[in-house]
C-alpha positions in Angstrom: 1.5 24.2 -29.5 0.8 21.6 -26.8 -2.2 22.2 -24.1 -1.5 23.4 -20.5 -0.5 20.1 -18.2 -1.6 22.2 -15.2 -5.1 22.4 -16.9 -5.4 18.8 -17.6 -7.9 16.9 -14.5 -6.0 14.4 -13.1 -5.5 12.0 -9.4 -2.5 12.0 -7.2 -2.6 8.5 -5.5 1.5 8.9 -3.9 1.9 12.0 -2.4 3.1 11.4 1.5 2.0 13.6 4.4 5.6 15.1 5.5 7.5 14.4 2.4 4.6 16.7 0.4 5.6 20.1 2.4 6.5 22.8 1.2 10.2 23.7 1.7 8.9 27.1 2.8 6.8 25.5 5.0 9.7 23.2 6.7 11.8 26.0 7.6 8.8 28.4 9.2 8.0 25.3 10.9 11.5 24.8 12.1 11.7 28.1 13.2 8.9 28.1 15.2 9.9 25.4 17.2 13.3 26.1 17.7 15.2 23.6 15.8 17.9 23.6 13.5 18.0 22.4 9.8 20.4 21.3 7.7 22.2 22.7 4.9 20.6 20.4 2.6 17.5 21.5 3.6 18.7 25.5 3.5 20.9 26.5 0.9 21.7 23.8 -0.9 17.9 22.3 -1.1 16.6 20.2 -2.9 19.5 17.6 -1.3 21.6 15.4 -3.2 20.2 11.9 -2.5 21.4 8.7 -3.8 19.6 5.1 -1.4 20.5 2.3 -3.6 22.6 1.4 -0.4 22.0 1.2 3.2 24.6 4.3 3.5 22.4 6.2 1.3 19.1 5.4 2.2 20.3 6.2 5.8 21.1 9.5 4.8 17.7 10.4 2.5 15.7 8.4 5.9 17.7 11.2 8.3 16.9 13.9 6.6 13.1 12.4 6.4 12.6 12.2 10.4 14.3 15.5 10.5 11.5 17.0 8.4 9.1 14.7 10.9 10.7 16.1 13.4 9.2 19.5 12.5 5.4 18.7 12.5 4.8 18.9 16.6 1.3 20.3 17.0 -2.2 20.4 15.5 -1.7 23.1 13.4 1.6 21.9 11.6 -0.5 18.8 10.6 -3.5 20.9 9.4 -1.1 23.3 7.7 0.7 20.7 5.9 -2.8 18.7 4.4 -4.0 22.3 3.8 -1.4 23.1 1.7 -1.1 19.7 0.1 -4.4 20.2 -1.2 -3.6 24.0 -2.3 -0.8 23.2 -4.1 -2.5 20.1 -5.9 -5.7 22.1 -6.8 -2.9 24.9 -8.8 -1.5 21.9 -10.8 -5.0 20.1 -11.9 -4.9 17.2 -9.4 -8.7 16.9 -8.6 -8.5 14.2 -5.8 -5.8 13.3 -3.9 -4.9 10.5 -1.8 -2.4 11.9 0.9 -0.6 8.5 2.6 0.1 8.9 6.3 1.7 7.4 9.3 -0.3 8.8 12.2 2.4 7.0 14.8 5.0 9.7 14.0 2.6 12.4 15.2 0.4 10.5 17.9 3.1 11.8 20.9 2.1 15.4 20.2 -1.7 15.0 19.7 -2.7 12.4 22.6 -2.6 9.1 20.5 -2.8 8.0 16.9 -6.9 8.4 17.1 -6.4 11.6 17.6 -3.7 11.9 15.1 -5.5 10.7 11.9 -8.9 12.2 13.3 -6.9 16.1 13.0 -6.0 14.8 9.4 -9.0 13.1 8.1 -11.0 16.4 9.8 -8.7 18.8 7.5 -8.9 16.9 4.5 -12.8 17.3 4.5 -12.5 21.1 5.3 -10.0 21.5 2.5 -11.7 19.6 0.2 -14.5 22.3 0.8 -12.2 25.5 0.4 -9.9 23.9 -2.2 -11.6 22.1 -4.8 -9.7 18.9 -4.7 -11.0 16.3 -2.9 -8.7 14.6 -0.1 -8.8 11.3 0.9 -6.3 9.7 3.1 -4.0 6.1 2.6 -2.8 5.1 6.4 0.4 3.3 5.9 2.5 1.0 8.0 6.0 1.1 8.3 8.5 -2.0 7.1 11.0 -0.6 9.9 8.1 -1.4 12.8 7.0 -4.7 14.0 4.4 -6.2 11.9 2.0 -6.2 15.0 2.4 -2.3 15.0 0.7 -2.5 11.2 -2.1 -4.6 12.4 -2.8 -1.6 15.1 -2.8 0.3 12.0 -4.9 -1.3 10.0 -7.9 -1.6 12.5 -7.4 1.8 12.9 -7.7 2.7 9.3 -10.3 0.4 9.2 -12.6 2.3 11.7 -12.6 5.3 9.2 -12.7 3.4 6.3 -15.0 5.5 3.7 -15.2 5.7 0.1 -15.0 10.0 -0.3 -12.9 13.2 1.1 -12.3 13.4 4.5 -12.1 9.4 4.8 -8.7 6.5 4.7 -9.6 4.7 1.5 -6.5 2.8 1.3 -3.7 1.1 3.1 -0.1 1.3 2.6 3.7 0.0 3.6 6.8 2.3 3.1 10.1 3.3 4.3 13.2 0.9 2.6 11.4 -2.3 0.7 14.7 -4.2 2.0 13.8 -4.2 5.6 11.7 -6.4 7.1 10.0 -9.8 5.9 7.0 -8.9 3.4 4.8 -11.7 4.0 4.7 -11.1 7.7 2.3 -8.2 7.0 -0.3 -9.8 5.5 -2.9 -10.2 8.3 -2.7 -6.3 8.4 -3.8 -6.2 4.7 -6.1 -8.6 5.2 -7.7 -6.7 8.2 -7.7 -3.3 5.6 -9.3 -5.5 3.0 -12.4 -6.7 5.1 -13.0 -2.9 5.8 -12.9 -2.4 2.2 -9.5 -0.4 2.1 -7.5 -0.2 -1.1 -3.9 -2.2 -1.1 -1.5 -0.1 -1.7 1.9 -1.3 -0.8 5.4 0.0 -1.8 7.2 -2.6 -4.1 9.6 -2.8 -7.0 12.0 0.6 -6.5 14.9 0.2 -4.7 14.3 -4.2 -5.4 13.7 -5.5 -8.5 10.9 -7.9 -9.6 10.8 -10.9 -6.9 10.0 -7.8 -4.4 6.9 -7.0 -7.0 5.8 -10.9 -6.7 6.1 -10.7 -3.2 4.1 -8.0 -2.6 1.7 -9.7 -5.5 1.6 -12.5 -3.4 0.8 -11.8 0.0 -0.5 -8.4 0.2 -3.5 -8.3 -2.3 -2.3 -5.2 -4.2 -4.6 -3.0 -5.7 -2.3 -0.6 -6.2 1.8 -0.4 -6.0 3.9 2.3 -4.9 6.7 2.6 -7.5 6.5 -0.7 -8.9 8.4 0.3 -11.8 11.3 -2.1 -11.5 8.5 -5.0 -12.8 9.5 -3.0 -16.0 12.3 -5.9 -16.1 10.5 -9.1 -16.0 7.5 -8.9 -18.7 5.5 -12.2 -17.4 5.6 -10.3 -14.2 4.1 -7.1 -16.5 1.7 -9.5 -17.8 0.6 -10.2 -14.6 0.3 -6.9 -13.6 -2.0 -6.2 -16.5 -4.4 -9.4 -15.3 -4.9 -8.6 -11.8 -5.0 -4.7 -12.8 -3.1 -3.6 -10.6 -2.1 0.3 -11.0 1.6 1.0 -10.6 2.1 4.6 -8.5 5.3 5.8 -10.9 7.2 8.5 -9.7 9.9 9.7 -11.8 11.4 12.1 -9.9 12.0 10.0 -6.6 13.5 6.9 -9.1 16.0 9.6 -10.2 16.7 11.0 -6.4 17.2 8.0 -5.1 19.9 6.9 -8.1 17.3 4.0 -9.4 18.0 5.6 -13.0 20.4 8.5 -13.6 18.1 10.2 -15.5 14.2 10.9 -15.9 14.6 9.9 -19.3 15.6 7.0 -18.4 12.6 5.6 -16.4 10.1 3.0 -18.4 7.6 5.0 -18.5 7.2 3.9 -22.0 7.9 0.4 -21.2 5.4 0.3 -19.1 2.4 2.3 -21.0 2.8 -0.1 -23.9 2.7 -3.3 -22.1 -0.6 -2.4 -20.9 -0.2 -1.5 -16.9 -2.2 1.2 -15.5 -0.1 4.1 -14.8 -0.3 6.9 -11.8 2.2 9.1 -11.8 2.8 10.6 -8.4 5.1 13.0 -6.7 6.2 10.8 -3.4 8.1 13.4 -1.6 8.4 17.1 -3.1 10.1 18.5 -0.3 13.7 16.3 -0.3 12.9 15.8 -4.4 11.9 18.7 -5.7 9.4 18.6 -8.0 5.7 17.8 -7.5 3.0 15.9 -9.3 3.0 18.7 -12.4 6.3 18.0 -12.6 6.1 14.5 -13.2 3.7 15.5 -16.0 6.1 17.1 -17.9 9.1 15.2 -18.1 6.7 12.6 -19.6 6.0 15.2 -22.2 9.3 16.5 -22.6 12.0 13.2 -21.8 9.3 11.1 -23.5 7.9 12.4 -25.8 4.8 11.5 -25.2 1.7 13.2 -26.8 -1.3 15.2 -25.8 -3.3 11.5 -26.2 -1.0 9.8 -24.7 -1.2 12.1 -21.2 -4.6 12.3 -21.0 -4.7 8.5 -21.3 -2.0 8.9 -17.9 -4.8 11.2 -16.6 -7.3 8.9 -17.0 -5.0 6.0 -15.6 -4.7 8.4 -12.2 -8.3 8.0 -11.7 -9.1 4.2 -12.8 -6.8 3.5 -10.2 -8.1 6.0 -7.4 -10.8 5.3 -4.6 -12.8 8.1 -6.1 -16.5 7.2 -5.8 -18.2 6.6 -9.5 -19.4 9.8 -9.8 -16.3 11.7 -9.6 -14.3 9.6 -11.7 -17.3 9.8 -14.3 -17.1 13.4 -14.1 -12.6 13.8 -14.1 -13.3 11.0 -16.9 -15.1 13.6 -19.5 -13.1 16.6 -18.0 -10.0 15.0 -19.1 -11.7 14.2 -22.8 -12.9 18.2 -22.8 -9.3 18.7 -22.3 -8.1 16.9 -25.3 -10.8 17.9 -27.3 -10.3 21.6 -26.6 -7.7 23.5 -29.5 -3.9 23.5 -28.0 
């Protein structure tokens, strides 16, 4: 008999604002504004995605903005952190950190204040009605001009809080092989005096020079992926000294053909050299599996224990922007969960 994963507290610290809709959601969305979706995202869904090339990600990145594409109004972008936090709350994620790029939206809304003001408003009223907490991680893009991430970063910084309903961290994403990394360091740097998390992507798609890099000139507190460090243990060892949480999510390294299968990531690897571990569920609606899912395959492909995924619990929170209190209290929930009979 094992316990109930779905009853275990836990924090969800890579979850992104379109990729975390529901594929339900997607297509009522769709409908309502007239557009059309693809197969992949129809019948054949969750799509068959494979971005170790440029081919590739072009493919998972098309399917991305047409999902993006969806989201055209004020209540698509309430809906979709609404149901983020829902759907989180029914698998024991007790605060989330939902990562958005309010630039995609800003044309609909009247401007990126706007924008991250409709989604830092919903995550405080959803935090209310769901019992998770949501906080928010404004990220730049690696496709935009690093001037565009500095516009970013002040603008996270003007909300910068330390609780539901504020941006507690900033972020970098879309394909780690575009664009030069150390060019967005004054952005971090601008997030860092406001007191913002670091929490760059680094170390999927490239191996272990992209993890130094980001090491290097980004300040990270966290990484997003990160998991390809798994191959250079100095670099691990580095890791461990800064403490610096990697954000591991299994099922987008298998998506996007990192490893061919779950049981195949260094989860492991990476637990026993020390590293604080988050496991996240990037982009449930082109992968397929959410944050409880990610749970699992560490208990079934594995073979990890009961101890061992609380200790992944409690890693989920170390590395959160949860203010004291709350970790304190997810901290003892997740050692009433161990304690408790299977």
């Amino acid at each position: 008999m094992t316990r109930s994963l779905a009853a275990l507290p836990k924090a969800h610290l890579h979850l992104h604002f379109t990729g975390s809709m529901r594929i339900t959601t997607l297509r009522e969305l769709a409908a309502k504004h007239g557009l059309r979706l693809p197969a992949s995202l129809l019948a054949d869904w969750p799509p068959t995605l494979r971005a170790t090339d440029e081919r590739g990600w072009f493919r998972f990145q098309r399917l991305y903005d047409t999902a993006r594409a969806c989201v055209q109004d004020e209540s698509d972008m309430r809906r979709i952190v609404r149901e983020a936090a829902e759907d989180d709350a029914r698998e024991g994620s007790r605060w989330l950190e939902i990562q958005v790029d309010p630039t995609s939206y800003a044309p609909f809304v009247g401007g990126i204040t706007p924008a991250i003001e409709i989604v830092l408003d919903e995550a405080a009223s959803a935090t209310r009605d769901t019992g998770t907490s949501v906080a928010v991680v404004v990220a730049a893009s690696r496709t935009r001009h690093p001037f565009d991430a500095r516009t970013l970063a002040r603008l996270a910084a003007q909300y910068a809080g330390d609780g539901p309903g504020t941006v507690v961290g900033f972020g970098l994403s879309n394909d780690e092989r575009r664009g030069d990394t150390a060019e967005f360091g004054p952005a971090f740097r601008i997030a860092a005096r406001a007191g913002l998390a670091s929490v760059p992507h680094a170390g999927e798609l490239l191996g272990p020079s992209h993890v130094v890099e980001a090491l290097d000139h980004l300040g990270p507190d966290r990484l997003g992926h990160g998991v390809r460090a798994s191959e250079d243990e100095p670099l691990l060892a580095r890791l461990v000294q800064r403490a610096v949480t990697l954000e591991v999510c299994p099922a987008s390294n298998v998506a996007l053909g990192v490893y061919e299968e779950m049981s195949q990531v260094p989860l492991r690897q990476l637990l026993d050299s020390g590293v604080n571990i988050a496991l996240g569920a990037d982009d449930p609606l082109l992968f397929g599996s959410r944050l409880l899912a990610q749970y699992e395959s560490a208990r079934t492909d594995h073979g990890l224990g009961d101890d061992e995924l609380a200790e992944l619990a409690r890693g989920s929170v170390r590395g959160s922007r949860a203010p004291d209190d709350v970790q304190a209290v997810l901290l003892a929930d997740i050692d009433t969960w161990l304690a408790a009979t299977p």
